[in-house]
N, C-alpha and C positions, 0 to 999 in steps of 0.2 A: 191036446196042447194046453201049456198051462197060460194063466189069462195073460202073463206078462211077454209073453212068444207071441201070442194074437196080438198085444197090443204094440208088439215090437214089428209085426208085420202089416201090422195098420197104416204103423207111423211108414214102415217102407211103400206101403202102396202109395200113400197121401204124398209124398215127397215127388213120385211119379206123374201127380196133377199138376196140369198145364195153371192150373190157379198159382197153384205154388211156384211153381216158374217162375210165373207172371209177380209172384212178389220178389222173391229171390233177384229178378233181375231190377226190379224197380226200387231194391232197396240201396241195390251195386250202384244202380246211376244216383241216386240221391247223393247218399256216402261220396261219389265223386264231383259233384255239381261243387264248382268252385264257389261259386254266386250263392249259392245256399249254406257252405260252409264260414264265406263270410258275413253275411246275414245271419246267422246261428252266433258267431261269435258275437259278433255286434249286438245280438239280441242278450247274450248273456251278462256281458258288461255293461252296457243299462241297466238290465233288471237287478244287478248288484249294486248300480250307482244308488239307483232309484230306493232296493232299499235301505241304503247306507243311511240315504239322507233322511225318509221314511222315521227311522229308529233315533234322529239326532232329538235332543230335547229342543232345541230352539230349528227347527228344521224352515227351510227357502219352502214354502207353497208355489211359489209361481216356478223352481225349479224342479220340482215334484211336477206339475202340471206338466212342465215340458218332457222330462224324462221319459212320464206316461204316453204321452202323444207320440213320441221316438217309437217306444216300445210297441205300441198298437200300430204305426205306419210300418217298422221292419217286420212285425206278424204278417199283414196283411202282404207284404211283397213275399214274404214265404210263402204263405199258402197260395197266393195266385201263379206261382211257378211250375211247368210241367212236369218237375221231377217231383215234388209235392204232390200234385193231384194225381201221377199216375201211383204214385206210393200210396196214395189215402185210399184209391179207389182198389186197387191190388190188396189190401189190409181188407175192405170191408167187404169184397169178393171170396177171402182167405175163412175170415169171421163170419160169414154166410154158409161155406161149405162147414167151418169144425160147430156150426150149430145144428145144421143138416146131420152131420154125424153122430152128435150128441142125441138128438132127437131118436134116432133110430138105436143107437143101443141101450137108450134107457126105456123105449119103447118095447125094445126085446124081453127087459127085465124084468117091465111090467105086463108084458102079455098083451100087449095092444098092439095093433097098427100106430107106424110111428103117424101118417096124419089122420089116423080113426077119430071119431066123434066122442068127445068122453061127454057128450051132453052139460059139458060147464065152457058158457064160449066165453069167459077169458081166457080159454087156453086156444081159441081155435082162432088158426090164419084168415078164415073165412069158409062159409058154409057152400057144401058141395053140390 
């Protein structure tokens, strides 16, 4: 098989991980979360207010001040939402597996075991 057929039937197994799933639907609920899409917007027309005003030569400080504070209270109501954390956490479950993955075929390439000891422990998870 040529490498691009293996890597074409990778990507089909990997699609078949309940991880990916697990992001695939957490990405569906985000993308629909009302409350997040207006919070997105909202976050994006401050951060254009902000740097209109930012860029102005005689520019408001105390209206930059407030801008910023907006900008950091709508982050913060983002991130604290569950279609947010279940996305962030689904993303870094996703990014755990395609390192896992990585790890093992470049391990293939170099002849090692993908968690073998290469006696250099900045590469090692922790000692066995």
């Amino acid at each position: 098989m040529e490498i691009f057929e293996l890597a074409a039937e990778l990507g089909k197994k990997l699609k078949q991980d309940a991880r990916i799933a697990r992001l695939d639907a957490a990405r569906a609920a985000y993308e629909a979360d009302e409350k997040i899409m207006s919070l997105s917007m909202e976050y994006a027309v401050q951060q254009q207010a902000l740097q209109q005003e930012a860029a102005k030569e005689e520019r408001d400080d105390a209206l930059i001040e407030s801008l910023n504070a907006r900008v950091e209270e709508i982050y913060n109501e983002i991130v604290a939402l569950p279609a947010y954390t279940e996305l962030e956490a689904a993303q870094n479950e996703v990014t755990e597996l395609m390192n896992s993955v990585n790890n093992t075929i470049n391990a293939q390439m170099m002849g090692e075991e993908p968690n073998g000891c290469t006696h250099d422990c900045s590469t090692c998870g922790g000692c066995h």
